[in-house]
C-alpha positions as protocol buffer text, in pm:
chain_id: "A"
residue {
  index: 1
  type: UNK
  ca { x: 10199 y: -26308 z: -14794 }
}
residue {
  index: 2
  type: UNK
  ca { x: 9826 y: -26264 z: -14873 }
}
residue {
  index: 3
  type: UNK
  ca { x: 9592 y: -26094 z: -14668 }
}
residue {
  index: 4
  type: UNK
  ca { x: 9268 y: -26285 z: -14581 }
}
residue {
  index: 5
  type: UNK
  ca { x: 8990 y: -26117 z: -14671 }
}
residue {
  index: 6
  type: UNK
  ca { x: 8743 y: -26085 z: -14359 }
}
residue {
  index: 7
  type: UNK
  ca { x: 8408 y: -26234 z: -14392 }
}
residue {
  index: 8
  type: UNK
  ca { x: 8227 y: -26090 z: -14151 }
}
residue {
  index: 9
  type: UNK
  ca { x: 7974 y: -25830 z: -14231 }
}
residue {
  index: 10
  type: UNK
  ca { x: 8097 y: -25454 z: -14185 }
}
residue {
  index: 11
  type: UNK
  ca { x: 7742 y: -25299 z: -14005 }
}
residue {
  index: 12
  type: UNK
  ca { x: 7920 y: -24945 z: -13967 }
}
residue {
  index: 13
  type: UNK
  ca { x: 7989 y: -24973 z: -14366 }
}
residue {
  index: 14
  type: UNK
  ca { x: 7623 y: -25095 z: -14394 }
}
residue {
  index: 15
  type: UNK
  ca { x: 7465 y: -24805 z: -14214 }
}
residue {
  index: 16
  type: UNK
  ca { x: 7715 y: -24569 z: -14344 }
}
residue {
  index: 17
  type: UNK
  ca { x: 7581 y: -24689 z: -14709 }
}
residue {
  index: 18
  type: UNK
  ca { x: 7271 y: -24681 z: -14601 }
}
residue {
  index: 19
  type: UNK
  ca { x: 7251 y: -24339 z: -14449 }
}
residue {
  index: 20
  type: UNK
  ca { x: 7419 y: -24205 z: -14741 }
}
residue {
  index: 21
  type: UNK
  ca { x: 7161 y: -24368 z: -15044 }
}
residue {
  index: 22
  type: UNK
  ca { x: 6876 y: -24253 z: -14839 }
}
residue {
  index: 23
  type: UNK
  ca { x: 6993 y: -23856 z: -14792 }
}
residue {
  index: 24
  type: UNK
  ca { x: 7066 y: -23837 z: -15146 }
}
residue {
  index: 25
  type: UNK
  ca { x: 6760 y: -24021 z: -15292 }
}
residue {
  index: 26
  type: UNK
  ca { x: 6537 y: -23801 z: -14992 }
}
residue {
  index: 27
  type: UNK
  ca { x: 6736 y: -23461 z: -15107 }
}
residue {
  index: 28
  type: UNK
  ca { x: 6662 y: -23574 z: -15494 }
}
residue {
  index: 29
  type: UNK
  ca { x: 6319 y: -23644 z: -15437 }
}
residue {
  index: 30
  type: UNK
  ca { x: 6216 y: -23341 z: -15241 }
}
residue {
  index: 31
  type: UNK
  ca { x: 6402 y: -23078 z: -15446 }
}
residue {
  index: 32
  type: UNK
  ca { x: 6191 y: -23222 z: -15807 }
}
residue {
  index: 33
  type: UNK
  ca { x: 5881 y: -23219 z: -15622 }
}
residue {
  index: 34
  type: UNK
  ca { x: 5983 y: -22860 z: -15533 }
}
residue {
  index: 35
  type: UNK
  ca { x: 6072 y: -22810 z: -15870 }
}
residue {
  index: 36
  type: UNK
  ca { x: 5716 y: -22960 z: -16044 }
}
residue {
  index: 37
  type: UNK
  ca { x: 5506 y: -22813 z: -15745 }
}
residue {
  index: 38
  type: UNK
  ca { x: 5658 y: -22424 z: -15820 }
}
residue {
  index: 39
  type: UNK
  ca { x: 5827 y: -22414 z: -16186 }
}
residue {
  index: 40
  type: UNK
  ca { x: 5646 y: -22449 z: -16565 }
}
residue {
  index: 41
  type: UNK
  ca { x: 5782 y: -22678 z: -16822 }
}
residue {
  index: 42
  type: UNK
  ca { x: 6085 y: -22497 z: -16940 }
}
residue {
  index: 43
  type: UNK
  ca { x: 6087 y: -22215 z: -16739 }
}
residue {
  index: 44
  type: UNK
  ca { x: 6458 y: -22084 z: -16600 }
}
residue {
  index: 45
  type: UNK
  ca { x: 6565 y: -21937 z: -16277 }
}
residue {
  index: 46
  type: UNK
  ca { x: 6849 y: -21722 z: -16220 }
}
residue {
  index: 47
  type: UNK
  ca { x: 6996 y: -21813 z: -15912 }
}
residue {
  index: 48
  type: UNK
  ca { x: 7338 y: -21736 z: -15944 }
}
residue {
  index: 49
  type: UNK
  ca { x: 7376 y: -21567 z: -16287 }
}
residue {
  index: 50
  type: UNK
  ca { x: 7500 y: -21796 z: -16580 }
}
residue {
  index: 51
  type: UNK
  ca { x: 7702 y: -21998 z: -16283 }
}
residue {
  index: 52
  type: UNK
  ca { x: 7371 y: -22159 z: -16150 }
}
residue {
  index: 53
  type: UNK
  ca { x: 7011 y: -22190 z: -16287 }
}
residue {
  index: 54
  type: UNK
  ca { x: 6702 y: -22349 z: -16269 }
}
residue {
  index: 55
  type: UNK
  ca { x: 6548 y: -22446 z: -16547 }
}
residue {
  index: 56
  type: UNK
  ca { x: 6267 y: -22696 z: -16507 }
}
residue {
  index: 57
  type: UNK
  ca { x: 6275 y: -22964 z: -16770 }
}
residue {
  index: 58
  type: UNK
  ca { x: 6160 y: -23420 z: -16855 }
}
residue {
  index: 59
  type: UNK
  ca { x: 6435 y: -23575 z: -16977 }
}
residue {
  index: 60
  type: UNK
  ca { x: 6286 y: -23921 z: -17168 }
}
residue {
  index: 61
  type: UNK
  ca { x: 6645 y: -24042 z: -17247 }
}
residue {
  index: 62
  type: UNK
  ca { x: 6989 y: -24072 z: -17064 }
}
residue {
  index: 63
  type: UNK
  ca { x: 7267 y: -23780 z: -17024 }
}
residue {
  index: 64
  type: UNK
  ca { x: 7222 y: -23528 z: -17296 }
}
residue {
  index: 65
  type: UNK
  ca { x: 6901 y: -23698 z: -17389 }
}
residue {
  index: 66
  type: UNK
  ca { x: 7038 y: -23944 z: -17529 }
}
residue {
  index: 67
  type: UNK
  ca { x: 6868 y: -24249 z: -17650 }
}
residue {
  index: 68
  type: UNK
  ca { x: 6542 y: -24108 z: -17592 }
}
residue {
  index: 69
  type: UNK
  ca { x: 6329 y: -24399 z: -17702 }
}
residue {
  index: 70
  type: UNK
  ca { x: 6496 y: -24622 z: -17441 }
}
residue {
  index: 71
  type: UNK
  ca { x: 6384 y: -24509 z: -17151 }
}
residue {
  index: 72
  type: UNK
  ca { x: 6262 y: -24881 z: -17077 }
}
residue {
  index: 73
  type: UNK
  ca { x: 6612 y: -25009 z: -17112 }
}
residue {
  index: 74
  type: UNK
  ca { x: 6727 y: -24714 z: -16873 }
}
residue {
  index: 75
  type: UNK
  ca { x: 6460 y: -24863 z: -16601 }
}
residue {
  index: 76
  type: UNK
  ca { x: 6551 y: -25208 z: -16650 }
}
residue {
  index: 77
  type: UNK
  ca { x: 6960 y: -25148 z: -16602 }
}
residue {
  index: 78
  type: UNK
  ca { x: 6870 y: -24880 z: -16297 }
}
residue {
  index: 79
  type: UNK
  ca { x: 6728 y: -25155 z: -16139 }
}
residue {
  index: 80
  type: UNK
  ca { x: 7004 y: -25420 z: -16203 }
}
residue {
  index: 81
  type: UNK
  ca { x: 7243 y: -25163 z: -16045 }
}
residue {
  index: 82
  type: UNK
  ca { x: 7060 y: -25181 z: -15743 }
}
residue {
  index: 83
  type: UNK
  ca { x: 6996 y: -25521 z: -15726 }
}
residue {
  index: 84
  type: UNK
  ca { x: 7385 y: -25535 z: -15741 }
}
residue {
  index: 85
  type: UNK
  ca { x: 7474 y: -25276 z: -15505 }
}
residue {
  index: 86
  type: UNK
  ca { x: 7221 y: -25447 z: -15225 }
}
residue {
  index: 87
  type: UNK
  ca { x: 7372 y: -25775 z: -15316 }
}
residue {
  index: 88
  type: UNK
  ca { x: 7755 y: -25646 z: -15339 }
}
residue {
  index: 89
  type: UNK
  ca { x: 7747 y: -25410 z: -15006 }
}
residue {
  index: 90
  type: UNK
  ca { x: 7811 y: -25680 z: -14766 }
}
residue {
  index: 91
  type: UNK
  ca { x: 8170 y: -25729 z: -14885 }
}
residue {
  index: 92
  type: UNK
  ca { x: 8251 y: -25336 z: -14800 }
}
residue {
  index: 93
  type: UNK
  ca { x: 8443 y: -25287 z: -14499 }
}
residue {
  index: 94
  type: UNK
  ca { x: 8551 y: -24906 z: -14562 }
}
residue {
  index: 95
  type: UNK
  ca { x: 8320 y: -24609 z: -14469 }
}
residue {
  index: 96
  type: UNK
  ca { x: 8489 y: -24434 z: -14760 }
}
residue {
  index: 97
  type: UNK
  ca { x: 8377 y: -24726 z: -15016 }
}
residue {
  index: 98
  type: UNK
  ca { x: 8031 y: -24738 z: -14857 }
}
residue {
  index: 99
  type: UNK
  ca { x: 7954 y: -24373 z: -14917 }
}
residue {
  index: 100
  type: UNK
  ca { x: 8066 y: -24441 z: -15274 }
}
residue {
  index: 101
  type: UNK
  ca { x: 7818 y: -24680 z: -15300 }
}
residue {
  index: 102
  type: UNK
  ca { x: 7564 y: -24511 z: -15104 }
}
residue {
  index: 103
  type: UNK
  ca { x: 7583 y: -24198 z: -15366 }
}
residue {
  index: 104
  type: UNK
  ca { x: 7551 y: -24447 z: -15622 }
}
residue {
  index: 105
  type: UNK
  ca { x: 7274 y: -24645 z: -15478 }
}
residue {
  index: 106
  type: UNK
  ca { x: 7064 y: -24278 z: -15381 }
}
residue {
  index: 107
  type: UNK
  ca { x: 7134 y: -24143 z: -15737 }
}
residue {
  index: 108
  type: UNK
  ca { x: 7040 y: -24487 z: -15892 }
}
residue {
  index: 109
  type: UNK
  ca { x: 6740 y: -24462 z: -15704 }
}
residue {
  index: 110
  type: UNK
  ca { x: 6619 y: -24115 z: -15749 }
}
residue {
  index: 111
  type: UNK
  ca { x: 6649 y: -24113 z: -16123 }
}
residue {
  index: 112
  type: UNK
  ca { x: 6462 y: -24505 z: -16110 }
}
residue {
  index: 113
  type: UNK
  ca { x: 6203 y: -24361 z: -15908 }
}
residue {
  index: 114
  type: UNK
  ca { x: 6122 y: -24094 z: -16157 }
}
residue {
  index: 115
  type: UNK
  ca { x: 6097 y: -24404 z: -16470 }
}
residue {
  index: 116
  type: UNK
  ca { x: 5895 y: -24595 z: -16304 }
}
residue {
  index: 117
  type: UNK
  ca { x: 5674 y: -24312 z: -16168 }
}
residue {
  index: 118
  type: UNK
  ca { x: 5647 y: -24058 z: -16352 }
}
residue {
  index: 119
  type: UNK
  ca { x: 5435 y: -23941 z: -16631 }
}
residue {
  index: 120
  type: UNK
  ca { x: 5404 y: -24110 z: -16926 }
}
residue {
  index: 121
  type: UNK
  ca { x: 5381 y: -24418 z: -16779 }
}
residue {
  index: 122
  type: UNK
  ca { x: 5525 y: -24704 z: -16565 }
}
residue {
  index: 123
  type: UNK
  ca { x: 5859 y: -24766 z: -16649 }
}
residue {
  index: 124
  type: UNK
  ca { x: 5865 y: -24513 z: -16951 }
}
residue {
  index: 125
  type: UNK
  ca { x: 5862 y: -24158 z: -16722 }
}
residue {
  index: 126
  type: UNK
  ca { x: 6060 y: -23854 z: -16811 }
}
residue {
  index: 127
  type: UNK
  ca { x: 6326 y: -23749 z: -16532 }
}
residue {
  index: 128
  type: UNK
  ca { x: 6309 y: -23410 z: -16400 }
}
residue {
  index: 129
  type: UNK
  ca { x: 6644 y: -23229 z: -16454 }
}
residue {
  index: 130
  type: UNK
  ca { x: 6642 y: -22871 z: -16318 }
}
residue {
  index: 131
  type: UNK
  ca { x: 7021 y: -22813 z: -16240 }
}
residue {
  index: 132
  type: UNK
  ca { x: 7212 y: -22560 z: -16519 }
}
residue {
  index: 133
  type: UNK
  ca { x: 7548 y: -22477 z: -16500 }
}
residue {
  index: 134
  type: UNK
  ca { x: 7631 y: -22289 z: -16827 }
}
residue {
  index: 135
  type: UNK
  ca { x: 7974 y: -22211 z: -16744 }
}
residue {
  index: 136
  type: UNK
  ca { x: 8100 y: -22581 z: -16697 }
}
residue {
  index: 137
  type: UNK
  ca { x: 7892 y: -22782 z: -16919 }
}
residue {
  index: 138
  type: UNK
  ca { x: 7593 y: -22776 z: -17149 }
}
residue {
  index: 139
  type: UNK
  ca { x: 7414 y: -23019 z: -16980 }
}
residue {
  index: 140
  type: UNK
  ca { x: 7041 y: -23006 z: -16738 }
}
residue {
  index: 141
  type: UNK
  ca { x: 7057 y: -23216 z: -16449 }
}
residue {
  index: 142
  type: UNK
  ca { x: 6922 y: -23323 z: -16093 }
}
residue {
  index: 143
  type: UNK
  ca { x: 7047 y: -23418 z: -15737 }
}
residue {
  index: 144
  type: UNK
  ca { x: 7064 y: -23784 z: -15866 }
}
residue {
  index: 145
  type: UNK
  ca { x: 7309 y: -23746 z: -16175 }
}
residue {
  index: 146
  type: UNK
  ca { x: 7560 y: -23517 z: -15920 }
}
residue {
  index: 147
  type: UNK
  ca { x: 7549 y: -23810 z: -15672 }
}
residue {
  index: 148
  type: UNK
  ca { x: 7644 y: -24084 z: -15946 }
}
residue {
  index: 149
  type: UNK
  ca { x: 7892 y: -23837 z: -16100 }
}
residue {
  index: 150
  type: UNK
  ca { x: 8080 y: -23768 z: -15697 }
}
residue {
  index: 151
  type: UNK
  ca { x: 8031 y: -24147 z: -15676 }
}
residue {
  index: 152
  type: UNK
  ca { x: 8229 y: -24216 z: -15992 }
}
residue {
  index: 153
  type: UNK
  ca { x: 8519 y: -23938 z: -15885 }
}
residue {
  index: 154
  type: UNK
  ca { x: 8565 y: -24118 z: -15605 }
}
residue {
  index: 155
  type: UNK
  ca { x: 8573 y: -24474 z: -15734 }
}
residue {
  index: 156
  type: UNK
  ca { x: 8837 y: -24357 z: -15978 }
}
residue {
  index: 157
  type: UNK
  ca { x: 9034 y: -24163 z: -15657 }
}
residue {
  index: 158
  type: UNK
  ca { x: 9023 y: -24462 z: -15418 }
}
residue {
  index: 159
  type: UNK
  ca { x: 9109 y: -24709 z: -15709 }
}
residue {
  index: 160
  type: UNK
  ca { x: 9393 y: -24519 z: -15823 }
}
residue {
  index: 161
  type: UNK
  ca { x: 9494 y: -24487 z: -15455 }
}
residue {
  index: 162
  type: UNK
  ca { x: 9510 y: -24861 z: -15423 }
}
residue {
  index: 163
  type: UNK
  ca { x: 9196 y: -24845 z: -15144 }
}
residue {
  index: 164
  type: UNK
  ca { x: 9098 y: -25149 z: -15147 }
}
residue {
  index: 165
  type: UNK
  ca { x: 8681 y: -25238 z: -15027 }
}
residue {
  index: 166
  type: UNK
  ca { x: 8866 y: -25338 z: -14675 }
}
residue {
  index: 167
  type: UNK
  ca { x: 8959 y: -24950 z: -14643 }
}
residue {
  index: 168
  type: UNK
  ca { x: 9367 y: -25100 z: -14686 }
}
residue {
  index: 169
  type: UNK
  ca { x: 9571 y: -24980 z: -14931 }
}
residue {
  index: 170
  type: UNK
  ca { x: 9704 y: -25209 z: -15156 }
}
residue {
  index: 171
  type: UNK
  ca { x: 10049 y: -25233 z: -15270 }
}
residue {
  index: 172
  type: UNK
  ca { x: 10198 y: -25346 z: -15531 }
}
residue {
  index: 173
  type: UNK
  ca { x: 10385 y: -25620 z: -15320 }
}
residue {
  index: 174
  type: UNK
  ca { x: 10031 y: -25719 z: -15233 }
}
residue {
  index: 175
  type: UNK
  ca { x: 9892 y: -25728 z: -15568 }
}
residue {
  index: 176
  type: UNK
  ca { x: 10242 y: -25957 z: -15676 }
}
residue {
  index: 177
  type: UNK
  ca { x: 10216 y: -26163 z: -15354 }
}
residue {
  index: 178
  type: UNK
  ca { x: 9847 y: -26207 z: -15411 }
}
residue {
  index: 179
  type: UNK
  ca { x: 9876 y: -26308 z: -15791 }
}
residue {
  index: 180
  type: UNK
  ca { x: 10171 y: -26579 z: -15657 }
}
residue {
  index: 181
  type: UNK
  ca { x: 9938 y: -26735 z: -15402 }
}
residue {
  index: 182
  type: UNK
  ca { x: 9672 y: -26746 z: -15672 }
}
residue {
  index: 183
  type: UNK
  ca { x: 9894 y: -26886 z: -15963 }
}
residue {
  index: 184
  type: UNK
  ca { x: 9950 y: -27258 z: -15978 }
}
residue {
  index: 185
  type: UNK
  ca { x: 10283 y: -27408 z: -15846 }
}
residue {
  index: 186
  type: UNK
  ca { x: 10590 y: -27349 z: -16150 }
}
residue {
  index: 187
  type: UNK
  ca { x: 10605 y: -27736 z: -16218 }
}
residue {
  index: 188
  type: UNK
  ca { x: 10990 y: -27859 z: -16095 }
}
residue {
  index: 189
  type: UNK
  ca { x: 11306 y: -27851 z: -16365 }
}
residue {
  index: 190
  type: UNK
  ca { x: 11322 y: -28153 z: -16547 }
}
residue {
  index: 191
  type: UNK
  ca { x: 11708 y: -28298 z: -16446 }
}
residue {
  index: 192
  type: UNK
  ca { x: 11844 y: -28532 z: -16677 }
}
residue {
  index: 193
  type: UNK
  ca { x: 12131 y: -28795 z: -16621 }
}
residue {
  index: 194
  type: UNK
  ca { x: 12413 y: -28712 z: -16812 }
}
């Protein structure tokens, strides 16, 4: 048998979501102002060796840099993700799928805040990345791109776990018993008279 799905809105999942978007967009925001307001273009920290870094740079494309003449098209899918996230979070009902979504929706945010903000101009600006990590990867980045990538980590752990938005776990007797009650009725044997 099916479950129903409930239809009520989940407020503890809201606020949970909530909570979590704004400490990671506030903790993103404040730690590139601190970064602009104390560090030169370019300029590297040492703060743990070659296992942590500063190093202050604008970033007019996507990961990498990549696709750095599309910044606009960056700004304009940031902001469909959020649209979607504020439309899709009243179907969560599990604190552990709200602060997925909450990362998501604070790192969306952080790096949107810095297109739309930031120098050269509205909807064109140049993230600030400041985050080095030689050892693991070759990459500059901010508070923002960790919380999308621990978003993503755990949307792949609680899918794989069969964690449904409810906070269930879904089996695969669900998954069969759901795609039964979906499918239409087999149509009845044709009988013949012999």
């Amino acid at each position: 048998m099916a479950r129903n799905t409930p239809t009520k809105v989940s407020y503890r999942a809201l606020l949970v979501l909530a909570l979590v978007a704004v400490g990671g967009y506030a903790f993103d925001q404040i730690s590139k102002a601190l970064v602009v307001s104390s560090m030169t273009e370019g300029e590297t920290a040492r703060v743990l060796g070659d296992v942590l870094q500063l190093h202050f740079i604008r970033n007019p494309g996507a990961a990498f840099s990549f696709a750095t003449g599309l910044t606009w098209v960056f700004s304009l899918i940031a902001a469909g993700v959020v649209v979607f996230i504020v439309w899709f979070a009243r179907r969560i009902r599990s604190l552990r799928w709200a602060t997925v979504f909450g990362l998501l929706l604070g790192g969306v945010l952080g790096n949107l805040t810095d297109r739309l903000f930031r120098e050269p101009s509205f909807g064109l600006g140049h993230v600030v990345d400041f985050i080095s990590t030689p050892w693991m990867m070759p990459a500059i980045y901010n508070i923002a791109d960790s919380c999308i990538v621990v978003s993503m980590v755990l949307f792949m752990l609680l899918t794989l776990r069969g964690i449904g938005l409810d906070g269930r776990r879904t089996t695969s007797a669900d998954a069969a018993a759901s795609a039964a009650d979906e499918s239409p009725a087999a149509p009845a044997p044709l009988v013949t008279p012999n």
